[in-house]
C-alpha positions as CSV (number, residue, x, y, z in Angstrom):
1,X,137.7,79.0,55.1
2,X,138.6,81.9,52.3
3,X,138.1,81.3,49.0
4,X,140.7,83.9,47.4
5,X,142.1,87.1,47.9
6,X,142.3,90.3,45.7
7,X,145.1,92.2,47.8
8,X,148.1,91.8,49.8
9,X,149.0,94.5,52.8
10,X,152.2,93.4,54.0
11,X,152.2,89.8,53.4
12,X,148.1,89.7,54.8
13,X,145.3,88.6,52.1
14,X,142.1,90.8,51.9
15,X,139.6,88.5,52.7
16,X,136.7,87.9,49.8
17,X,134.5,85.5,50.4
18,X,133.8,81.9,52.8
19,X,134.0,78.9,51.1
20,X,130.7,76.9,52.2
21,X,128.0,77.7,55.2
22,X,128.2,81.9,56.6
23,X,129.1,81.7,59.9
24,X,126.7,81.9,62.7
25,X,128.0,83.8,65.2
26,X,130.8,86.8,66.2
27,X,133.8,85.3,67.7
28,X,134.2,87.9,69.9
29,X,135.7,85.9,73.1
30,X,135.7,89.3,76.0
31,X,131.6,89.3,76.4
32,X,128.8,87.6,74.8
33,X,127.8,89.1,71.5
34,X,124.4,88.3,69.9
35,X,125.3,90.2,66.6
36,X,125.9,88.5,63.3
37,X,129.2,88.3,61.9
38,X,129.8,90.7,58.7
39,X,133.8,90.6,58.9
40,X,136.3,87.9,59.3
41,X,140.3,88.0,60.7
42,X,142.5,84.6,60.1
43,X,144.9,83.7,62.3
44,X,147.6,81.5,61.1
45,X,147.4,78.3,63.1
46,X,150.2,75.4,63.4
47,X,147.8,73.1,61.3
48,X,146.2,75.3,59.5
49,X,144.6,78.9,59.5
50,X,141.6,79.7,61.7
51,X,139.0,81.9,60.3
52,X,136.9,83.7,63.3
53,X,134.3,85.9,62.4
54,X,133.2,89.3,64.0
55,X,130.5,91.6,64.0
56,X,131.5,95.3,62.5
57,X,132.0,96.2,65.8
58,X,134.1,93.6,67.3
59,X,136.0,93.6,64.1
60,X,137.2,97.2,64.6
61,X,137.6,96.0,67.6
62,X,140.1,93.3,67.2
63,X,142.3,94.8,64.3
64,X,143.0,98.0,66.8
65,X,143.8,96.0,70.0
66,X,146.6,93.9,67.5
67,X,148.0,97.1,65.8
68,X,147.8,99.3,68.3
69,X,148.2,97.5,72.2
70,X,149.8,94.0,70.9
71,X,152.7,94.9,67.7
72,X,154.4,97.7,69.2
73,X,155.6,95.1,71.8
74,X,156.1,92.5,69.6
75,X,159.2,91.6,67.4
76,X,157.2,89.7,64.9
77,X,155.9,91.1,61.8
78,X,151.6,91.6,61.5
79,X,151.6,88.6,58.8
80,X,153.2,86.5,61.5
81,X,149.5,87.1,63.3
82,X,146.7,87.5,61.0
83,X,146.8,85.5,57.3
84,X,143.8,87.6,56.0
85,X,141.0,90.2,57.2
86,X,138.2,91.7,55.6
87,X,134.4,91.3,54.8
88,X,132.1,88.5,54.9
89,X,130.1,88.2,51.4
């Protein structure tokens, strides 16, 4: 889980840091990636906010296919999908 945030884009945190353990592996769900995690996106959840984290790669990755295949479509705002993004300490 994030343990603060230094900026705001539009109502999304910057990410700074993992409260507890680093994770152990990218949560990249289209193939199987060995890579270790060095960036995190939080998706609000109904509960409460799920942190997944991604390689560099799969990162870029997962930010572009939301901004640029997913929101031009969709009537919510981007804080509606992702709480906070950045890199992994």
């Amino acid at each position: 889980m994030p343990t603060r945030s230094e900026l705001t884009h539009d109502g999304i945190d910057v990410f700074d840091g993992f409260d507890g353990d680093r994770p152990r592996g990218c949560s990249w769900e289209r193939s199987v990636c060995t890579e270790t995690p060095t960036h995190q996106v939080t998706y609000p959840g109904t509960d409460r906010p799920e942190a997944h984290p991604f390689c560099a790669r799969h990162y870029v990755l997962e930010l572009a296919y939301l901004v640029e295949v997913h929101m031009p479509t969709c009537s919510n705002p981007l804080s509606d999908h992702v709480s906070s993004y950045g890199r992994i300490d």
